[in-house]
C-alpha positions in Angstrom: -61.0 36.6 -34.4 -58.7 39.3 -35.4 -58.0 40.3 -31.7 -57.3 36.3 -30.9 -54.6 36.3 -33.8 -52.9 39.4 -32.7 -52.8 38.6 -28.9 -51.3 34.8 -29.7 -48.3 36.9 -32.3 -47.9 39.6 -29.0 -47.4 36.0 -27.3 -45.0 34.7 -29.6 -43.5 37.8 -29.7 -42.8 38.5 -26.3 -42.0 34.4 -26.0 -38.8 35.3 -28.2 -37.6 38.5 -26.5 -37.5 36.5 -23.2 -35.7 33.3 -24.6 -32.8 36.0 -26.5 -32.7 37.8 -22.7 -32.9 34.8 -20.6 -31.6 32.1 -22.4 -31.8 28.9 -20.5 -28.8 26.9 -19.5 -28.6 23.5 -18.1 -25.8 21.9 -15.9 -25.6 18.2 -16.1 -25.4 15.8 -12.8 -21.4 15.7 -13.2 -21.1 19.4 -13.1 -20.8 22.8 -11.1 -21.3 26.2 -12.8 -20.3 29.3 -11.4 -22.2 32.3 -11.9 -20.5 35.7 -12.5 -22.3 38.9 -12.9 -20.7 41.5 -14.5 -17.6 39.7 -14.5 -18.0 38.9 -9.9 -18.4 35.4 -9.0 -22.3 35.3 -7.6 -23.0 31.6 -6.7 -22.3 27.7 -7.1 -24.9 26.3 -9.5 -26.1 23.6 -8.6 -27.2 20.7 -11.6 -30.5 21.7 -13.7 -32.1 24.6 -15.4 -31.2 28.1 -14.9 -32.3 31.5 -16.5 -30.1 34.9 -16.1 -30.5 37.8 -18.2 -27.8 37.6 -20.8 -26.1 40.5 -21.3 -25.6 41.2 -17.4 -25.1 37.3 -16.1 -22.7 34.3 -17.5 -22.5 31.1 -16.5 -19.0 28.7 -16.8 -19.6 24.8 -16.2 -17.2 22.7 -14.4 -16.8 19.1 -14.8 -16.6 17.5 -10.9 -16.2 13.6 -11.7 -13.0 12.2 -10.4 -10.3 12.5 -13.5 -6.3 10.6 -13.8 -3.6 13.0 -13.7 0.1 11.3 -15.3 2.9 12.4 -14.2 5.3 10.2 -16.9 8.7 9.9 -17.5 10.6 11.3 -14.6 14.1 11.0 -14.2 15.3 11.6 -10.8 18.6 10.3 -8.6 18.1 7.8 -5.6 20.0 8.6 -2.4 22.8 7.0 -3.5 23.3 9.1 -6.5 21.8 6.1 -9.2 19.5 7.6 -12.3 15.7 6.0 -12.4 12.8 6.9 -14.1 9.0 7.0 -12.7 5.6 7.2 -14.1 2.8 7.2 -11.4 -0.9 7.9 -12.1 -3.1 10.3 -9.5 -7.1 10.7 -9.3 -8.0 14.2 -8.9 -11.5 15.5 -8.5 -12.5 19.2 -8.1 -14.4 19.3 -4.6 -14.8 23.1 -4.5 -15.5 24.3 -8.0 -14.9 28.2 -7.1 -11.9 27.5 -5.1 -10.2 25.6 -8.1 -11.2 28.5 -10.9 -10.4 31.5 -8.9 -7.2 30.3 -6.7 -4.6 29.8 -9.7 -4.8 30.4 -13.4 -3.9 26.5 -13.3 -4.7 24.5 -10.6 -4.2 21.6 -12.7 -0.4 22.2 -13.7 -0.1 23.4 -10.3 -1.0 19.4 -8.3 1.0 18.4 -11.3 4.2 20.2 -10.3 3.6 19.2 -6.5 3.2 15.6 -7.4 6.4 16.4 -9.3 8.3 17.6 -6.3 6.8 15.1 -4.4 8.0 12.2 -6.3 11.3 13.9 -5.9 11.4 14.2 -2.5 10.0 11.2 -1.7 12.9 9.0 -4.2 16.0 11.5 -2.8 15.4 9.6 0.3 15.7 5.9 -0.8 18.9 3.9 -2.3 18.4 1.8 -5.0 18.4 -1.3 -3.0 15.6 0.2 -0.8 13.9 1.4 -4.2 13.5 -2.3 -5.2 12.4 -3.6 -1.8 10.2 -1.1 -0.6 8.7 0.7 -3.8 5.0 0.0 -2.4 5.8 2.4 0.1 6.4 5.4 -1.9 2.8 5.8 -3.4 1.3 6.3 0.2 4.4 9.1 1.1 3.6 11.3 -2.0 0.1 11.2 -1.4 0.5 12.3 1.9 2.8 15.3 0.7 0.7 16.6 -2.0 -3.2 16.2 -0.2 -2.8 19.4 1.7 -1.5 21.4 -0.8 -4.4 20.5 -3.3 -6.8 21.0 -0.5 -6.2 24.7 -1.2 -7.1 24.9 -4.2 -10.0 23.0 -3.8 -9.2 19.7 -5.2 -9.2 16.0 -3.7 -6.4 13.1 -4.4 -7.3 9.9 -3.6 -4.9 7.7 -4.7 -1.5 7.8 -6.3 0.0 4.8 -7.7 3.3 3.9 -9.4 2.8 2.5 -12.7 6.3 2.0 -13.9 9.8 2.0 -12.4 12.5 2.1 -15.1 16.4 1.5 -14.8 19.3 2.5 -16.4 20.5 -0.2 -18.9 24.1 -0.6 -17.7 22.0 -1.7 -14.3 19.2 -3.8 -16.1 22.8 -5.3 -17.7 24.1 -5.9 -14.8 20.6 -7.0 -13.0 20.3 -9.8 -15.4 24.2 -11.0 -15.1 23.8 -11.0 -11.8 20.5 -12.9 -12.6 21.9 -15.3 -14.5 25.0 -16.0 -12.2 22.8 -16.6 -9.1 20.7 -19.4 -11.3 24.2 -20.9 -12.6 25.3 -21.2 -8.6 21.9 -22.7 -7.8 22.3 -25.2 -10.4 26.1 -25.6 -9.4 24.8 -26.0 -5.4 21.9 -28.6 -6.3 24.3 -30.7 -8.6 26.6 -30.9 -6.0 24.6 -32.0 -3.8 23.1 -34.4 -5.9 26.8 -35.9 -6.2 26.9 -35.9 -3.0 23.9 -37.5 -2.0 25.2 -40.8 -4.2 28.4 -41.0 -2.7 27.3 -41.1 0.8 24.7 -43.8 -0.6 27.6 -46.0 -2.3 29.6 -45.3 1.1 26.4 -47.0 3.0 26.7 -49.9 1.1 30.1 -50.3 1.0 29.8 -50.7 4.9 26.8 -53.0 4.8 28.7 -55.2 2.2 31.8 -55.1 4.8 29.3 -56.2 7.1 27.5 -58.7 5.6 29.0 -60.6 3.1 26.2 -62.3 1.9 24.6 -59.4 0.5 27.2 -59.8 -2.4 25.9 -62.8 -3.6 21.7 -61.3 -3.7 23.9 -58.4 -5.5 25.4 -61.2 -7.8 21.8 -63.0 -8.6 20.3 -60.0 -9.8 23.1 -58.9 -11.7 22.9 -62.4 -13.8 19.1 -62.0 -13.8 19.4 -58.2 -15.4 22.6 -59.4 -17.6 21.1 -59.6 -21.0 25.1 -61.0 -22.6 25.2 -64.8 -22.9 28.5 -65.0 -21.6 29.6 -63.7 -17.8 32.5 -64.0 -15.7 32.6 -64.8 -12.1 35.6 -64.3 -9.7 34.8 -66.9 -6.9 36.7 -67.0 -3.7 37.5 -70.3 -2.1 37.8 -69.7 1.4 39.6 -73.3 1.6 42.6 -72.7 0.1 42.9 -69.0 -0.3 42.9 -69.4 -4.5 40.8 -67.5 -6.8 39.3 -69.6 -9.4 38.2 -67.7 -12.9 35.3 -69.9 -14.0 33.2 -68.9 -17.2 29.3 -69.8 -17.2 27.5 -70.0 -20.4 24.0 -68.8 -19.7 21.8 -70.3 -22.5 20.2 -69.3 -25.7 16.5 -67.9 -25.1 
């Protein structure tokens, strides 16, 4: 009995020295670790459980899922000399893990500063005009620029998008004068032609009155039909004698 009790605390024993000397670490499915021994990079860890003795091996994780990178307020001048400002949004995911530790001390502020320069580049290039016509083709130009250079370091952009485009308020001033004038004209133009569009109609009928006198006297009936006064005055033409007569007709009380 006494031999059972000592051989299960040996166990225990033993059990503990192994767990202090090879402590176990685990790497989750969205991570990478790099293993270093004696301070040289020895593998790429794949995701589970591993056991190195402790005071020779360590371990650092590294987080592979796809992560935004904001590259906000940038003021920058267009080719025709004209101050905006740009905020675009880039996803960035670490494809090789040693690659992106051991190439820079940070390869993050590194694709930053290229997107940077990028965006620079890219914007010296355009006028403003061309800026506001043709800004969807700026994110594709950048992204283009700045792929190879993160391929170094081990890194992957996929997309770059431009999430805000920002101008100077003496030109958002002028933007919306010019705005506003451009509505003004509109309503000037369709006025005008509205005006115009009743003129050529009363000049049509003019003509088919000229040509048909008897459309004068339909005009007449409906007049006295829609006249709601209980007194109207006719001027009658007698064709007979060439004298106009002034007659008054009382329409009756409803």
């Amino acid at each position: 009995m006494e031999t059972v009790v000592i051989g299960f605390i040996i166990l225990i024993i033993i059990t503990i020295v192994v767990a202090r000397l090879f402590p176990v670490t685990t790497i989750y499915e969205h991570e990478r670790g790099l293993l270093y021994h004696h301070g040289k990079f020895q593998a790429l860890l794949e995701p589970g459980s591993h056991r190195f003795l402790h005071n020779q091996y360590h371990i650092t994780k590294l987080d592979v899922r796809p992560s935004s990178l904001s590259v906000s307020g940038q003021e920058m001048l267009s080719a025709d000399l004209i101050s905006v400002k740009f905020n675009l949004v880039a996803t960035l995911q670490i494809k090789q893990p040693e690659h992106w530790m051991h190439s820079h001390a940070s390869a993050q502020t590194v694709v930053y500063n290229d997107l940077q320069i990028a965006l620079r580049d890219v914007v010296a290039g355009y006028t403003l005009d061309q800026l506001l016509a043709d800004r969807s083709e700026i994110a594709p130009q950048i992204l283009e620029l700045v792929q190879p250079k993160a391929a170094e370091l081990g890194a992957s952009i996929s997309d770059v998008q431009i999430k805000d485009f920002t101008l100077p308020a003496e030109l958002k001033r002028a933007a919306l004068q010019q705005a506003k004038v451009q509505r003004e004209t509109a309503a000037a133009l369709e006025q005008a032609r509205g005006e115009q569009a009743v003129l050529r109609s009363l000049a049509n009928a003019s003509r088919m009155l000229d040509r048909n006198p008897a459309l004068m006297n339909l005009r007449v009936l409906q007049a006295l039909d829609s006249n709601k006064s209980n007194t109207i005055v006719l001027h009658v033409h007698q064709s007979n004698n060439d004298q106009t007569i002034d007659r008054d007709f009382t329409q009756p009380e409803v």
